[in-house]
C-alpha positions in Angstrom: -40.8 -2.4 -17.5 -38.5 0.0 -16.5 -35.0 -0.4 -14.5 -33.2 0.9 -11.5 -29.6 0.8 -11.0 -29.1 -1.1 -7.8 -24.7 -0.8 -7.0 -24.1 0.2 -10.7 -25.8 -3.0 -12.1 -29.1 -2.5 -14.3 -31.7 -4.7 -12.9 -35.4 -4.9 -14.1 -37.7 -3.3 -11.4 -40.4 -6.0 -9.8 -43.7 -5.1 -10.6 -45.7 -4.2 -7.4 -48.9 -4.6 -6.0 -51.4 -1.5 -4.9 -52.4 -1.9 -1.5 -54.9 0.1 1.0 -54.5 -0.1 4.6 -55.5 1.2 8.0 -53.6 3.6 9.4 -54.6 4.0 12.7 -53.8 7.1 14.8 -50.0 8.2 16.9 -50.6 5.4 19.2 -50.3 2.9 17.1 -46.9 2.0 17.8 -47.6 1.2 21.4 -50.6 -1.7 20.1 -49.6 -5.5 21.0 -50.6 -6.9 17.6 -51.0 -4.3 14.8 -47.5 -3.0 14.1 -46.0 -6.7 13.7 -49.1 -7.3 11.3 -48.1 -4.8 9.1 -44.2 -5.7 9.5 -45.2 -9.0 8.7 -47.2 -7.6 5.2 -43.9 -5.4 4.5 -41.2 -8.5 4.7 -43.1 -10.7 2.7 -43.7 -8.1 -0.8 -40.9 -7.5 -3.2 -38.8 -3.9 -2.0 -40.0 -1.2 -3.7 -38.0 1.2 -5.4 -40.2 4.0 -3.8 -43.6 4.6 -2.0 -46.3 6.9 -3.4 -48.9 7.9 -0.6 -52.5 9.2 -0.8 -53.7 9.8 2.9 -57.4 10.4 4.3 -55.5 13.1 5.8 -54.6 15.5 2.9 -57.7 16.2 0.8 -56.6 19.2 -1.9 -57.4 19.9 -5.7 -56.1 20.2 -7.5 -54.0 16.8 -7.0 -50.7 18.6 -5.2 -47.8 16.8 -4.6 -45.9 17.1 -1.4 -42.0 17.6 -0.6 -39.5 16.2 -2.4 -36.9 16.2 0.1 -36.9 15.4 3.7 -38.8 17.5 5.9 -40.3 17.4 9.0 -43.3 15.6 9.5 -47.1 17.0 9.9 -48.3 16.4 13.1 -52.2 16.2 12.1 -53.6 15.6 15.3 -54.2 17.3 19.1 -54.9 15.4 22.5 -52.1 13.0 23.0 -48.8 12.8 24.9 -45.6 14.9 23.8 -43.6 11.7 22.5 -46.1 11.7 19.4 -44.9 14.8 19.0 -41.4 14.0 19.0 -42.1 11.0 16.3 -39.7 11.1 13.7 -39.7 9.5 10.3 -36.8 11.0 7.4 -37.5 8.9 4.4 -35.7 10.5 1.2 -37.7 12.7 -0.8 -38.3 11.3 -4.3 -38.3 13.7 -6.9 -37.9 11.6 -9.9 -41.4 9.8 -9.0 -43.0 13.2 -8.6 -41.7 13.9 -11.9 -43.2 10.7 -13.3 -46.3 11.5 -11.1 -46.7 14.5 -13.1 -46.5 13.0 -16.3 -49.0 10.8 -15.8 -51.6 13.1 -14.2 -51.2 16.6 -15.6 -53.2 17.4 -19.0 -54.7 20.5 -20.1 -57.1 21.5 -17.7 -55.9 19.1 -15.4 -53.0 20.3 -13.5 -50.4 18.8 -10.9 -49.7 21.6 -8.5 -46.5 21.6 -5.7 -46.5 21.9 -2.0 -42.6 21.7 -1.3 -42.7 22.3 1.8 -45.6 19.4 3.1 -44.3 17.0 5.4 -45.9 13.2 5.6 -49.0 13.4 7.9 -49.9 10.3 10.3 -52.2 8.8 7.7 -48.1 8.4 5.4 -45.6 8.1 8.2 -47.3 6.3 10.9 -47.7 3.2 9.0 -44.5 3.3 7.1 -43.0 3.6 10.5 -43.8 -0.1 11.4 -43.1 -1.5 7.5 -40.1 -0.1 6.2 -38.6 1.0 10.0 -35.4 2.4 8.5 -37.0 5.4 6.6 -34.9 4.1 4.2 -37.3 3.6 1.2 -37.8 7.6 -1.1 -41.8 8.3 -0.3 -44.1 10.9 -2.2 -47.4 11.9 -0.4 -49.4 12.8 -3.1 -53.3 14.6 -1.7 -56.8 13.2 -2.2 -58.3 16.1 -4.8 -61.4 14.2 -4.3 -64.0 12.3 -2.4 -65.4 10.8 -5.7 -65.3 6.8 -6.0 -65.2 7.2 -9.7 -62.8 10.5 -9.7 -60.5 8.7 -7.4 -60.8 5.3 -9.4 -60.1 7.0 -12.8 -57.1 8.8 -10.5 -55.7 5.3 -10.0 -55.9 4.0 -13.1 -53.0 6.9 -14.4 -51.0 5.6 -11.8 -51.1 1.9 -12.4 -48.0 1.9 -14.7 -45.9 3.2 -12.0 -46.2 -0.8 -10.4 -44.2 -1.9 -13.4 -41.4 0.6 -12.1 -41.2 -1.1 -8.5 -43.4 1.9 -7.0 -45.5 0.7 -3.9 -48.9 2.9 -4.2 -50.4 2.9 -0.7 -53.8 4.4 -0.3 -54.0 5.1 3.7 -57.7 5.2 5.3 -59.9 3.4 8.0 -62.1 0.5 6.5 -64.5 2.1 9.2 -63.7 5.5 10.4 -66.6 6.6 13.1 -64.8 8.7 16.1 -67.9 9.2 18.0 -68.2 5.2 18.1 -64.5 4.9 18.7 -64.1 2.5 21.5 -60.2 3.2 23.1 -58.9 0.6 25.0 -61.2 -2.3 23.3 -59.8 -5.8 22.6 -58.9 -6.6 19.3 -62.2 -8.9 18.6 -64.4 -6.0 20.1 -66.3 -3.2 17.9 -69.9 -2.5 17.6 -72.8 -4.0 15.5 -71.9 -1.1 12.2 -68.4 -1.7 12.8 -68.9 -5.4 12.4 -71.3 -5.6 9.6 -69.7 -2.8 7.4 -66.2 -5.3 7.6 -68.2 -8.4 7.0 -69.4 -6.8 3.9 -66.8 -5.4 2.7 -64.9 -8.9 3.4 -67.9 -10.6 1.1 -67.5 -7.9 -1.7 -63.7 -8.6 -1.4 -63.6 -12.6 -1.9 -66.3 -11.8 -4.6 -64.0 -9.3 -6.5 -67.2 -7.1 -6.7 -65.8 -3.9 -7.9 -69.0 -2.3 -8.6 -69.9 -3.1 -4.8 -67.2 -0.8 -3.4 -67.8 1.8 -5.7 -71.3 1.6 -4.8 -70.4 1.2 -1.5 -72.9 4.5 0.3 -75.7 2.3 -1.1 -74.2 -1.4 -1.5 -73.1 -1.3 2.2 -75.3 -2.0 5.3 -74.5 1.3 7.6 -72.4 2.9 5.6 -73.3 6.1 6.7 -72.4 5.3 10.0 -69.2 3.4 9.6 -68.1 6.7 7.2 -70.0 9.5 8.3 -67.3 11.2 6.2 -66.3 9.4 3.6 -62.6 10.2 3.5 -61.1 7.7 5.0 -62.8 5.1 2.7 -61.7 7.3 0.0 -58.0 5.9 -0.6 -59.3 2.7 -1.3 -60.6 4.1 -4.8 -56.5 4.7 -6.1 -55.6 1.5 -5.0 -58.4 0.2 -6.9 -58.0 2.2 -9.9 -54.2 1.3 -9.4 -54.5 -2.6 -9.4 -57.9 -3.1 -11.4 -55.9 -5.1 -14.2 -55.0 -7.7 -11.0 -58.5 -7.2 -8.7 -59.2 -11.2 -9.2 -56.0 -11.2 -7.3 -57.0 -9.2 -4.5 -57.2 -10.4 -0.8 -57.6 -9.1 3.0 -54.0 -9.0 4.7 -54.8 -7.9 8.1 -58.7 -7.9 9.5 -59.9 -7.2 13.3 -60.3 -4.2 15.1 -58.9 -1.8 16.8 -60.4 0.9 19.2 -63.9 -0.9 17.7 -63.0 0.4 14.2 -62.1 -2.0 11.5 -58.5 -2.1 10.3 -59.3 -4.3 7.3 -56.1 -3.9 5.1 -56.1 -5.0 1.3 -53.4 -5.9 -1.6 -54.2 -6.0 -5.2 -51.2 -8.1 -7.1 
């Protein structure tokens, strides 16, 4: 395990969990419930040293690595008022975990390429917004080179030894992601019949600790093909799995409902 120096005193760095959750969309932060939900889930893990990102909203291969310094932020999205717009979130860049990221993920044939000047998009900064309010915690957005289950899985794997060095991986998606069945306005207990029975499964395969399940999940799944016409937004959920596969007995829903009829089933691993 490696160590930070926290006020000039070497302390051991708390191994972390890998966690996927949902990331809703800009208005998120106006929502009765969901933002103290995942307040709630921030307060009660250990602080991470830093938070590495993979977002259903940055697909690029090779896997590229965005800023390492503060930046503006990628506003990813077209339709809503202009206070989204004005949304600001300047975590510290963190170079040194790009660094490490690129140890563990370049190889011949395989490389790590740079995109210095990519902000965080909503899928990164609108949830980090309502857990670590501050921006006070260094975050790397790294992109999604892949819609692969097994690509993404094998991805996440590489990356599990950063939890030993107090880094929070966060894979950010939609446990369903269907716009053309998104409901706005709907109560939090509302969403339709795919919406519902794509969760339920997925809450099954989850106190089952079926891996295979998920990463079978376009056949496993009832509707799956409706609840992801796309798959991306699913797709995150394959780091953190890769990520925390040594601790996947341990794995458990931390938020479940809906919201706008989609499900916002959120998951930690460790």
């Amino acid at each position: 395990m490696r160590a930070v120096n926290v006020s000039d005193v070497e302390v051991p760095a708390v191994k972390m969990p890998a966690v996927y959750l949902g990331h809703g969309a800009p208005p998120l932060a106006d929502d009765d419930l969901w933002p103290g939900q995942l307040a709630g889930w921030s307060a009660d893990l250990p602080r991470p040293t830093s938070v590495l990102t993979v977002s259903a909203h940055w697909e690029d291969a090779p896997v590229t690595l965005g800023a390492t310094r503060t930046v503006p932020l990628v506003y990813d999205f077209g339709g809503f008022p202009p206070k989204y717009y004005q949304v600001t979130y300047p975590a510290p860049g963190a170079p040194e975990l790009a660094e490490r990221v690129r140890g563990l993920l370049a190889a011949p044939g395989r490389p790590v390429h740079d995109a210095p000047e990519r902000g965080l998009d909503h899928g990164a900064y609108v949830p980090l917004k309502e857990m670590y309010p501050d921006a006070d915690v260094p975050v790397l957005q790294m992109s999604m080179p892949s819609l692969d289950p097994q690509e993404l899985f094998a991805l996440g794997r590489r990356l599990a030894p950063l939890r030993d060095e107090g880094v929070l991986i966060v894979g950010s998606g939609f446990f369903t992601h269907n716009l053309r069945g998104l409901m706005w306005g709907a109560g939090p207990d509302e969403a339709p019949g795919w919406s519902r029975e794509f969760d339920a499964w997925g809450s099954e395969a989850l106190a089952a600790h079926d891996l295979d399940a998920f990463l079978d999940f376009q056949h496993a799944a009832p509707g799956a093909r409706v609840a992801h016409p796309r798959t991306e937004h699913f797709a995150p959920l394959f780091v953190t799995l890769g990520a925390g596969e040594a601790d996947f007995g341990t794995a458990r829903t931390t938020i479940d409902g809906f919201w706008g009829g989609l499900a916002k089933r959120s998951v930690q691993i460790g």
